[in-house]
C-alpha positions in Angstrom: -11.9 6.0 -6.7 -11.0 7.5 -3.3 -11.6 3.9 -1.9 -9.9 2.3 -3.5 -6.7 4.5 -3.5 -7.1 4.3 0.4 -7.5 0.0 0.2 -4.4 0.3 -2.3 -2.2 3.0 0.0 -2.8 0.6 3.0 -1.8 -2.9 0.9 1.5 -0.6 -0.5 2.6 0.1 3.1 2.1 -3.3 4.5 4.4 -4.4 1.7 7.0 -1.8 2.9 6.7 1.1 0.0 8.4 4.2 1.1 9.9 7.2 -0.6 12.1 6.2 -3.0 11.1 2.8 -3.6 10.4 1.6 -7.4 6.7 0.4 -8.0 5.9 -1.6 -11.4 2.0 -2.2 -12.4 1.5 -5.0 -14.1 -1.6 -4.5 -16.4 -3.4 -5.7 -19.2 -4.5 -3.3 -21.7 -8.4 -2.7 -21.7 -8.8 -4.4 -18.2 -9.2 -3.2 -14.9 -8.0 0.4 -16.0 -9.4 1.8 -12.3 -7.3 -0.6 -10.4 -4.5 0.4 -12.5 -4.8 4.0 -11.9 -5.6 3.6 -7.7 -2.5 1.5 -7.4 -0.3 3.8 -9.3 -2.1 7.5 -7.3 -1.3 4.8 -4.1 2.3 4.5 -5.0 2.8 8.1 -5.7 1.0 9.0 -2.8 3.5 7.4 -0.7 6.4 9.1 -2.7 7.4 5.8 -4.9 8.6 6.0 -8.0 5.6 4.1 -10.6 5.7 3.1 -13.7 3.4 0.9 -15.8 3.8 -2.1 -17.7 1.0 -2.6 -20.2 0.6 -5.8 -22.0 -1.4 -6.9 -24.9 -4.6 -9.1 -24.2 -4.0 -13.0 -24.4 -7.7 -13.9 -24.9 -7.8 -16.4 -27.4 -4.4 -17.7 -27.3 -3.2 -21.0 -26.7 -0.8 -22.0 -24.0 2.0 -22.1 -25.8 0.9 -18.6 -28.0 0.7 -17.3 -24.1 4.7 -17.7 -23.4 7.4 -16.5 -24.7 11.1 -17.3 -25.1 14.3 -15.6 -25.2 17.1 -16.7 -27.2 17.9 -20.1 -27.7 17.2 -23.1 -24.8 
């Protein structure tokens, strides 16, 4: 995990995160939950605010079950 924390730390400042600066991890829910937690301990480390967006799977959805709208177009 240390590794990867490190790999993530590095990719975080070439991106220019900094104290103060608002991090958002995108993640699916059941996948990649290592990732997840290195990016976020990465962000943190480098005094960023993190938070975590979760989403629900979309294995076995269609296209248009994939997408979403809001309101009315």
């Amino acid at each position: 995990m240390n590794d990867m924390v490190t790999l993530f730390g590095k990719e975080l400042e070439l991106c220019g995160v900094t104290e103060g600066t608002k991090v958002t991890v995108l993640s699916e829910v059941g996948r990649s939950e290592d990732y997840v937690t290195a990016s976020m301990i990465a962000a943190r480390n480098l005094g960023a605010q993190v938070f975590n967006l979760s989403l629900l799977p979309t294995t076995g959805l269609s296209p248009e079950e994939k997408t979403g709208t809001v309101g009315v177009t």
